[in-house]
C-alpha positions in Angstrom: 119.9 87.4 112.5 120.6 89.3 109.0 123.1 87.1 106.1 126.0 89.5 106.9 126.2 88.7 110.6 125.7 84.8 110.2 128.3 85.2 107.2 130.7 87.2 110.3 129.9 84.0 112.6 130.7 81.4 110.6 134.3 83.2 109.5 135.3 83.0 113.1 134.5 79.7 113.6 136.4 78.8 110.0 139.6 80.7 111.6 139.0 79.5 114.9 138.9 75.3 113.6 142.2 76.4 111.5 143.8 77.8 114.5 143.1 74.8 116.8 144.8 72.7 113.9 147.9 74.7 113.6 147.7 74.7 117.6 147.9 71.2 117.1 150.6 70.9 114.9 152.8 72.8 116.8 152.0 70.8 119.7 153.0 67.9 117.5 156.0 69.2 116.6 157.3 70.1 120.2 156.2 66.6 121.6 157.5 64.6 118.3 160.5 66.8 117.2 161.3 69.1 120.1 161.3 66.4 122.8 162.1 63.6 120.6 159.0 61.3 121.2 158.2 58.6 118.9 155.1 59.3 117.1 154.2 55.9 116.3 155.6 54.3 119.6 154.7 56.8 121.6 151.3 58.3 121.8 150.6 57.9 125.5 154.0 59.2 126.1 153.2 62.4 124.2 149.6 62.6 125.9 151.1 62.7 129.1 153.6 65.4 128.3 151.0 67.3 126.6 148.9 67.4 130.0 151.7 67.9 132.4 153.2 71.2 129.5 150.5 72.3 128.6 152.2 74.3 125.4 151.8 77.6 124.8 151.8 78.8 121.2 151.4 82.7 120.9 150.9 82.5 116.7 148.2 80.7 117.6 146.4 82.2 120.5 147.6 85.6 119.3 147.2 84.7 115.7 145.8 88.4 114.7 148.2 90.5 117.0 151.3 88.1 116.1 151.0 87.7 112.1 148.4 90.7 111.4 150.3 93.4 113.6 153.5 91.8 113.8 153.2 92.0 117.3 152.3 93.5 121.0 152.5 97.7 121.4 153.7 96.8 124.8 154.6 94.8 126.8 155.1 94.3 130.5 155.6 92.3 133.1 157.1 91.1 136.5 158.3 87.8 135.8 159.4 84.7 138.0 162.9 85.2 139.6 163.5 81.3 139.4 166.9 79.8 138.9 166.7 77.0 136.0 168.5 74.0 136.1 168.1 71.3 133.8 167.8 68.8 136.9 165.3 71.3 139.0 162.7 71.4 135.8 160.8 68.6 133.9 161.3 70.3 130.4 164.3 72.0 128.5 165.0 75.0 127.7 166.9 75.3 123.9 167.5 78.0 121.5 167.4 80.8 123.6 170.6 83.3 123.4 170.2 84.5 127.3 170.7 80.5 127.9 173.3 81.5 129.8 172.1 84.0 132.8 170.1 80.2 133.8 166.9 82.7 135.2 163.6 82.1 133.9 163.2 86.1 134.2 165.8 85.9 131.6 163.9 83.6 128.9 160.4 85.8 129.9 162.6 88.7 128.7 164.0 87.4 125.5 160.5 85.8 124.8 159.1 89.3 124.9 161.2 91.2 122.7 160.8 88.7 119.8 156.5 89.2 120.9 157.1 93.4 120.1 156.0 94.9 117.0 158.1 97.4 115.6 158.6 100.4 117.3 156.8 98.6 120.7 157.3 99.0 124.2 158.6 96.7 126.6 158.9 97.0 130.6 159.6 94.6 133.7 160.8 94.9 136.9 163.4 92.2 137.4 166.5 91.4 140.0 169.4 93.9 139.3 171.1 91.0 138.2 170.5 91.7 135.0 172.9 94.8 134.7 175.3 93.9 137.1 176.0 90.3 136.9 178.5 88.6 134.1 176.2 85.8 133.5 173.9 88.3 132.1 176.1 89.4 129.9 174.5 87.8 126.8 170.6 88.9 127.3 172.1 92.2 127.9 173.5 92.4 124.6 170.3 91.1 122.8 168.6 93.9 124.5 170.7 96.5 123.8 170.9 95.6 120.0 167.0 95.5 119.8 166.2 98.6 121.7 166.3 102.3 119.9 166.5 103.2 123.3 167.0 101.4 126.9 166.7 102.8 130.7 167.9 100.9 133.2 166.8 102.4 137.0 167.8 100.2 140.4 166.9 100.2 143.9 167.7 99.2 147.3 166.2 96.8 149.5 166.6 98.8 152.6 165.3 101.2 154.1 162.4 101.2 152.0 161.6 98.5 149.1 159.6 98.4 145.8 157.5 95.3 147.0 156.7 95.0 150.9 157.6 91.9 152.5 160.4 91.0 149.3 164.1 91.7 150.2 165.3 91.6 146.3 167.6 94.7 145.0 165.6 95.5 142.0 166.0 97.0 138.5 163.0 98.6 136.5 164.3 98.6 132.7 162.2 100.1 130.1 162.9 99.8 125.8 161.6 101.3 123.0 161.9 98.8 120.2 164.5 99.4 117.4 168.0 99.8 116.6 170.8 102.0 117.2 170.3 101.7 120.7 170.7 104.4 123.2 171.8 103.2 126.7 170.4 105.0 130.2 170.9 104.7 133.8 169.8 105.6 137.1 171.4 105.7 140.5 170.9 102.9 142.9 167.8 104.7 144.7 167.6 104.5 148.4 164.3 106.0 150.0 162.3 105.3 153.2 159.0 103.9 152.8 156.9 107.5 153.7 158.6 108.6 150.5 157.6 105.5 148.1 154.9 107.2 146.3 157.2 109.9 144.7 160.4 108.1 144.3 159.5 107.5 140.3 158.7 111.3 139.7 162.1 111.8 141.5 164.1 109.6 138.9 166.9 111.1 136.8 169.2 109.4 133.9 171.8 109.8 132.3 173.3 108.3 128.8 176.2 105.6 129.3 178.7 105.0 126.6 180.4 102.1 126.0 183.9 103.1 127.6 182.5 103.1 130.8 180.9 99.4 131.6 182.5 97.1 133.1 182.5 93.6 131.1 179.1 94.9 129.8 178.2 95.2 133.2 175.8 98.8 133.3 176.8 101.4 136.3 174.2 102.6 138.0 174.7 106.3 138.0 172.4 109.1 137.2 174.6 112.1 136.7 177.5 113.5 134.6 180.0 114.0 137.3 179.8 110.1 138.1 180.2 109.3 134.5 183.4 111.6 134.5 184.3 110.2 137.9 184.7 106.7 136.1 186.1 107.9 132.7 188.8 109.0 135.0 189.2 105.9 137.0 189.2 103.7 133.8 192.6 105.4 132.8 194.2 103.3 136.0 195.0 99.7 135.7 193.5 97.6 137.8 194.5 96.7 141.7 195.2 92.9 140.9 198.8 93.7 139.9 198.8 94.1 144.2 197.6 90.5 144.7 200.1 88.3 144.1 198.4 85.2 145.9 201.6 84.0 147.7 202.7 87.2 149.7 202.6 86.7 153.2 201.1 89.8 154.4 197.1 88.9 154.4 194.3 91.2 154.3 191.0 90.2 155.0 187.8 91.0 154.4 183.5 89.7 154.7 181.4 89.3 151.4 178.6 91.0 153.4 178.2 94.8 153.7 175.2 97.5 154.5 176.6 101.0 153.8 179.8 100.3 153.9 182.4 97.2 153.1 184.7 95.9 155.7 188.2 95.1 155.0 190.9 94.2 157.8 194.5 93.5 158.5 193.4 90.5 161.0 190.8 88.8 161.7 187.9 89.6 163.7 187.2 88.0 167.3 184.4 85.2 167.5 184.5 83.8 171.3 182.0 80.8 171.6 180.1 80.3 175.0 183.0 78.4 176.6 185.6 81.3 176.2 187.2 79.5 173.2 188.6 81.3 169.8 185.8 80.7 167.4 187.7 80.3 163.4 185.7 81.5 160.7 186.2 80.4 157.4 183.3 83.2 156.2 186.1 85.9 155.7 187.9 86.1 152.5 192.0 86.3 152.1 194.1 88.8 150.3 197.7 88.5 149.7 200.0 91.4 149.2 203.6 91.4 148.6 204.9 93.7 151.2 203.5 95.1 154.4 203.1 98.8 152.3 201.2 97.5 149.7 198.5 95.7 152.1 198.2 99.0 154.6 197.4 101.0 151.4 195.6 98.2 149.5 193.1 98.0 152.6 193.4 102.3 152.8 192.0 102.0 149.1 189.3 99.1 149.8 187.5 101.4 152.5 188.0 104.4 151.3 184.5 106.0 150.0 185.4 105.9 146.2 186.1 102.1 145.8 182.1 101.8 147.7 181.0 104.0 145.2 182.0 102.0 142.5 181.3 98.8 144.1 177.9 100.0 144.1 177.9 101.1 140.5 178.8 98.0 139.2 177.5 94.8 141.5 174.3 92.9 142.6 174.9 95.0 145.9 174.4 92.2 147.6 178.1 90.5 147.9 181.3 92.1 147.9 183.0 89.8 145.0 185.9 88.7 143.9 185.4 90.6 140.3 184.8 94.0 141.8 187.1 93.3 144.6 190.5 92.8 142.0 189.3 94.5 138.9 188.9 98.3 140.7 191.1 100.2 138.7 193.8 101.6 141.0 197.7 101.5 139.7 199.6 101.7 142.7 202.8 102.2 140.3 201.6 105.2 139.4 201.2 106.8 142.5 203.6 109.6 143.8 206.0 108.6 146.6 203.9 111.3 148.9 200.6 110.2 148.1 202.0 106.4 149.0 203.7 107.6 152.3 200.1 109.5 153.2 198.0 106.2 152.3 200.1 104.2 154.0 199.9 106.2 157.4 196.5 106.4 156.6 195.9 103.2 156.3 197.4 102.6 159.5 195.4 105.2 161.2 192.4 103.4 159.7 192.6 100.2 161.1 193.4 101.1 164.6 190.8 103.6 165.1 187.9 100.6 163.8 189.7 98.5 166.6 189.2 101.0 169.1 185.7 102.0 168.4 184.8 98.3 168.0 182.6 96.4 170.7 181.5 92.7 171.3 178.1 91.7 170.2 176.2 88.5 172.1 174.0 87.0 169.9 172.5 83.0 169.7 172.3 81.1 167.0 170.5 77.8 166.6 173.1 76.5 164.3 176.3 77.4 166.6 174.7 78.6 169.9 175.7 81.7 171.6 178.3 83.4 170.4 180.1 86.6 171.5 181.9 88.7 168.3 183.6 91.8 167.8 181.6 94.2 165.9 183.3 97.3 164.2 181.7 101.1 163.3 183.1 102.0 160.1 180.9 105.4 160.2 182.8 106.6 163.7 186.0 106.3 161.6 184.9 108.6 158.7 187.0 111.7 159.0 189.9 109.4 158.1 188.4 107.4 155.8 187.8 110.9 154.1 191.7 111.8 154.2 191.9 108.7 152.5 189.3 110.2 149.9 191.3 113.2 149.1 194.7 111.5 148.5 192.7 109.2 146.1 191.3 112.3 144.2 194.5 113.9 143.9 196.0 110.6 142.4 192.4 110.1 139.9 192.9 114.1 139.0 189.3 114.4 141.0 187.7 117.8 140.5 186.5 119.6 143.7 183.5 118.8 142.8 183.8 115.3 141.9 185.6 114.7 145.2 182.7 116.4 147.1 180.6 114.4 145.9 182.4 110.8 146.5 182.5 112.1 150.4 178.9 112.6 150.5 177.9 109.8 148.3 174.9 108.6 150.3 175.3 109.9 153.2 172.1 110.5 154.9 172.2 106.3 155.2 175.2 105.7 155.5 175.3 108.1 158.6 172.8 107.1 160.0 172.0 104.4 163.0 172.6 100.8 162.2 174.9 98.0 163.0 178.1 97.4 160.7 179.5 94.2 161.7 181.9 92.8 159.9 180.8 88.7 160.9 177.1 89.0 162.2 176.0 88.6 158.6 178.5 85.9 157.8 176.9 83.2 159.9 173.9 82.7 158.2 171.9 84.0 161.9 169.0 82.1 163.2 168.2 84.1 166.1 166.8 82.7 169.3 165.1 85.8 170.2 168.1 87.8 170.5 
């Protein structure tokens, strides 16, 4: 062994005895300062939450790429979907701006910007949450005002899924490091599972500007005729103005959907084994002011364009109150024609779901067999695209712009599969049914 490589060796193990002593220290500091354990009084106290935390300290185990480089080139990741709770953990979580969105796939995300170096990469694949949901709101921002540039792409759970086996609705978001940020989306992708392999060579985006999200919240659009499709729709107040929440004409409607959402001017039939009138209290209640305003109210919440957007803007996994009163639809504005045609319309609507509607047995462990009306929103499509057009007349809708609000998805939508509007309410436990 020559001077120069014995010189080399004993270097590293200098650095390495002054990196286990600032490991130490920091330790220190969380146990003592961080969790407020007395030093003196203490010591078994802060052994045993050393053991069960086992603290992580990146300067230290990192100390070259942290304080030499400033940082990771990249990084990426597919974090824990976990909801924290001060109560469901055994340590705290403090300091953190996204404290808010209470998801540890939220702190993993703020964590790894501050590990980039300048001009790094980051990338995770992450619940879609985190462009739709208000809670997110915060880590959002810090990621938009420390990315030069952001993409943002989402997919479906069904019929095919990023992960086999894992019924999440995901979002893929990639940054370059920076400022000035530059803000990109996809569509909400649908695929089957033959067609997995090229679904990322098949991705589009397309730049979103500020006047378009929707209390931050990131559309998931991939094309320039959707982002004029909701510049347009943004000009409208929103449909709350409708909702009085003492009129006593009720519309109703289930928080679950598959390709489409299910709004009604009664409630669906639920007959229990015995023959008896099963009450739900699953469905939600809207009040309009008149008996007008809830046939077109209910004409607008199944028309095609208010999917579209409910799409664009939630988890895709609920239909919610936020998306359900802040749609932007002034029904003040609307021409006495285009009210008399949405009214009829909506009219026309709800009797042809009642008459292609069917009952459904099913058994359920929880509330045993149950026999329930079941509607087919896709048999009732050639109205529900009148109701389309007398919206696109009202929004100023292009041609093309309507066209596509028609089509929107329409290979699944189209296609086979059971739209009831209380079989997903009920939280099914099927007994082999």
């Amino acid at each position: 062994m020559d001077k120069g490589e014995d010189t080399h060796k004993k270097a590293k193990r200098e650095l390495q005895k002054r990196l286990d002593k600032l490991n130490g220290k920091l330790n220190e500091y969380l146990g003592f300062a961080y969790y407020e354990i007395d030093k003196k009084m203490q010591q078994k106290e802060y052994a045993e939450w050393l053991e069960s935390h086992q603290p992580f300290h990146w300067i230290s185990e990192f100390y070259e790429i942290i304080n030499g480089k400033g940082g990771f080139d990249v990084v990426i990741g597919n974090p824990p979907y976990v909801v924290y709770s001060d109560t469901k953990f055994h340590y705290n979580i403090m300091n953190y701006k996204s404290i808010d969105c209470k998801d540890l796939y939220g702190f993993v995300i703020e964590r790894s910007y501050s590990l980039n170096c300048k001009n790094g990469r980051n990338g995770m694949i992450i619940p879609i949450s985190i462009i739709s949901t208000d809670g997110f709101r915060n880590l959002r921002k810090l990621m938009v005002d420390c990315s030069s540039h952001l993409y943002f792409s989402s997919y479906a759970m069904r019929p095919g899924k990023l992960f086999d086996g894992v019924d999440k609705h995901l979002t893929i978001f990639l940054a370059c490091i920076g400022n000035q940020s530059a803000l990109y989306s996809s569509k909400y992708y649908r695929w089957k599972s033959d067609a997995r392999n090229e679904l990322l060579d098949s991705m589009s985006y397309v730049e979103i500007n500020n006047s378009i999200l929707h209390n931050s919240s990131i559309p998931k659009i991939s094309t320039l005729i959707e982002s004029s499709i909701l510049s347009k729709l943004k000009l409208n107040s929103s449909i709350d103005h409708c909702l009085t929440g003492a009129g006593n004409h009720n519309g109703y409607h289930t928080r679950k959907l598959r390709y489409f959402v299910q709004f009604l001017d009664c409630v669906p039939k639920i007959f229990e084994e015995n023959g008896c009138l099963r009450v739900t209290s699953e469905l939600k209640t809207l009040k309009f002011p008149s008996e007008t305003k809830r046939f077109i109210g209910i004409a607008v919440y199944l028309s095609d364009i208010f999917f579209w957007y409910y799409i664009d803007y939630s988890d895709c996994r609920n239909v919610n109150k936020r998306e359900v009163y802040s749609f932007p639809f002034s029904m003040r504005a609307l021409s006495l024609e285009s009210s008399n045609n949405l009214y009829k319309l909506g009219n026309s609507l709800l009797d042809n779901l009642q008459e292609n509607s069917y009952y459904k047995t099913a058994a359920y462990k929880k509330y045993g067999v149950l026999k329930m009306q079941t509607f087919q929103p896709r048999k009732s499509k050639p109205i529900i695209d009148q109701i389309d057009t007398v919206l696109a007349q009202h929004y100023n809708f292009t041609e093309e712009e309507l066209d596509f609000i028609i089509n929107y998805d329409i290979k699944y939508r189209m296609g086979k599969e059971l739209d009831s509007y209380i079989e997903g309410t009920l939280n099914k436990k099927s007994d082999g049914n």
